[in-house]
Structures are given as C-alpha cells and as structure tokens.
N, C-alpha and C positions, 0 to 999 in steps of 0.2 A: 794920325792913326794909320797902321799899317794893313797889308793886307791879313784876313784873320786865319787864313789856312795857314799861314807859313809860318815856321819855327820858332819857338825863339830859345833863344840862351838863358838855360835855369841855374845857370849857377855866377858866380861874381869871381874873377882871378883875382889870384894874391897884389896887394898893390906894392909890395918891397920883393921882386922878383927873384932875386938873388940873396934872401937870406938864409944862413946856412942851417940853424937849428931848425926853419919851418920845413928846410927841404927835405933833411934828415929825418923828421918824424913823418912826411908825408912816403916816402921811402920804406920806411919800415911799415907801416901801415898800406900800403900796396904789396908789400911781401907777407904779409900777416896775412890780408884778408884775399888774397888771388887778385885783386883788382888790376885789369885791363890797361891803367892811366889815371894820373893824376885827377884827368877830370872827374872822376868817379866820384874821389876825395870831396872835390869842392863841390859837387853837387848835393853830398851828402851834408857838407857846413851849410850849403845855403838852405836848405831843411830847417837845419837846426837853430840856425839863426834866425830865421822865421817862427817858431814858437816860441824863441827866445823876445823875439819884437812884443809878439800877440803877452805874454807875459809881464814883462815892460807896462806894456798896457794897460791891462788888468792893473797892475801894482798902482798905474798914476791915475787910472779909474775908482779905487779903492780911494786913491784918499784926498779925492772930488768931495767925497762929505757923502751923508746920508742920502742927497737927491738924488746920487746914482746908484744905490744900491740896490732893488731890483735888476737893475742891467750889469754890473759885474756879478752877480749871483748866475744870472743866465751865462755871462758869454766865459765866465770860470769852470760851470759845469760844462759845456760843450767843452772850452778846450783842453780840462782831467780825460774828459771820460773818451775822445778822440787819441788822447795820449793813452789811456791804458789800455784802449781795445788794438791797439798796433803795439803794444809790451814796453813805450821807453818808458814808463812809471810805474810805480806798484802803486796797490789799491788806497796804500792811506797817503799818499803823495799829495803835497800844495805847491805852490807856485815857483816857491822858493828851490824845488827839486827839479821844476822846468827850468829854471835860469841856471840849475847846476847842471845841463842835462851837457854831455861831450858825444863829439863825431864817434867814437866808436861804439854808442849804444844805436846808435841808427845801422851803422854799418853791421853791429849784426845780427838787424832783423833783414838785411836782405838774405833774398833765399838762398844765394851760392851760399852765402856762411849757415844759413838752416842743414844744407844738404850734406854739406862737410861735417858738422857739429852731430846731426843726427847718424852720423856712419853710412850714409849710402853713398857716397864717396872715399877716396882715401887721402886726399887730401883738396886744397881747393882750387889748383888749377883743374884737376877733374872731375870737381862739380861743376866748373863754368863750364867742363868740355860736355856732360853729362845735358844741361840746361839746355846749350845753345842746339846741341843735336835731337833734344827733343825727348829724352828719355825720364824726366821729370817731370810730375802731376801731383797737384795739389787737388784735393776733392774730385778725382778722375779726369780730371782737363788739365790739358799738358798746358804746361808755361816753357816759353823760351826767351823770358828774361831773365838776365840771372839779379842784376839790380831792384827785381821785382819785392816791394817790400809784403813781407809775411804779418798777418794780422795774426792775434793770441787763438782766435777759435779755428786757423788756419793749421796750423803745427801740428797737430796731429792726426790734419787729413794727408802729410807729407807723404810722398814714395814713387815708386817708379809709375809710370803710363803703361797700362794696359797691352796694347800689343808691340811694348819695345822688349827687346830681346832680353835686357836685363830681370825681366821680372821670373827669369827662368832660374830657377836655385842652382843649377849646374853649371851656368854661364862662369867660363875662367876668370873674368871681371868682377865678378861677385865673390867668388872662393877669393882674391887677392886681398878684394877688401874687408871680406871677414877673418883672413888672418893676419890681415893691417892694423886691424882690430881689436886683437887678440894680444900683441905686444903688449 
C-alpha cells in the first residue's frame, strides 16, 4: 500500500505503441475536441471502460439465476441513473447501450466542449483558454477545469463568472464570438 496523499495514474496507455489507425484517430480527436494531449484521450477511455467493466458485471450477475436478482436490480439502477444524471445515456437506456457507450460521448460532456458547443467561445482552444483563465462559471462558481465533467442539471447553469470582464456585452471578445456565430 502506498502512500494515500500521492497521485496516481487514472488512465492505462495504449499497449501497441506505435499503431497507426489508433494514432490517427487519437489525432483527430485531440483536434476535434481542443484537448491539451493525448492523455486527455486515455483518461477519458479509462472512464469508459470502467462502466463498461461495471456492465460486464451486471450482464454475468444477470444470469447468476434468480438468487441474485434483488442485487443486480439495485446495482443496475445505480449505474442507469449515474449514467443519465452526467448525459452519456438517454432515459430509456439498458445495459446493452452502456457496452455500446464510445470515448466521444464522454468527451463531450466535458465542459471545454459544453463551452464551445454552447457559443460562449468560438472555437475550442478558446474555451480551454476561457476555462483555465477563470472566465467560466457553472451555477456562479467559476471552474478552471476544462476536463471538468458537466452533469444534465448542470448545462444550463453554464456562462461567464460574474466579475470577469467577459460578461460585459460590449467586450471585443464577445462581439467576435457573436459574429462567429452568426456565419
């Protein structure tokens, strides 16, 4: 056991280092979504592979037989209703839509892509630049993560912080991106 303040590594690297289609879509997916690095990437697959496990689960708990069926009823409702309150599922989703679930639905509930998608930026390296400067507030309390995943009841507390300059309608920055917007 290590010590429990210190870090650890949330994500798993690619184990075929060098292959070309995985690099090319991770590529194109770091230029899609603004993201920073690669690691982004795999932090987000290890997410998803994780409900993908918890899923797994449930399916060889399922068909344990009837003696487990009180407990995958419980631990299936938890992990739906965890799934739809952070948006990778819609309301009538089962299991079978968790195993189907891919990196780009995670990727954009983080907020750099909420901030882009919603128009308070113009595109999404200046939502990360918007984020990490502090000019972004979810329910009036600034976030400066841009990785910061957005829950469903979250999204439409989205918009600028309070006393950052942006929230001024005159701001040049503002006039750009509402005729960024405009196109």
């Amino acid at each position: 056991m290590g010590y429990p303040g210190k870090n650890h590594k949330q994500y798993a690297t690619p184990k075929r280092r060098f292959e070309k289609t995985r690099i090319e879509d991770e590529k194109r997916l770091v230029i899609e979504y603004g993201l920073r690095n690669k690691r982004e990437i795999w932090k987000a697959q290890s997410v998803i592979r994780k409900y993908r496990k918890a899923a797994r689960e449930l399916v060889a708990l399922r068909s344990a037989g009837a003696t487990h069926q009180d407990e995958y009823e419980k631990k299936r409702d938890q992990l739906m209703n965890h799934l739809r309150r952070y948006g990778l599922v819609g309301e009538s989703a089962d299991i079978d839509n968790v195993l189907a679930l891919k990196v780009e639905q995670q990727l954009d509930r983080r907020l750099q892509t909420m901030v882009c998608r919603k128009g308070l930026a113009r595109s999404s390296k200046q939502a990360r630049q918007f984020i990490t400067h502090g000019h972004i507030a979810i329910n009036g309390r600034r976030v400066t993560i841009p990785s910061y995943r957005v829950s469903r009841s979250e999204e439409s507390e989205l918009g600028y912080y309070g006393p950052s300059p942006l929230t001024n309608e005159v701001h040049p920055e503002r006039d750009r991106i509402a005729r960024a917007g405009v196109r």
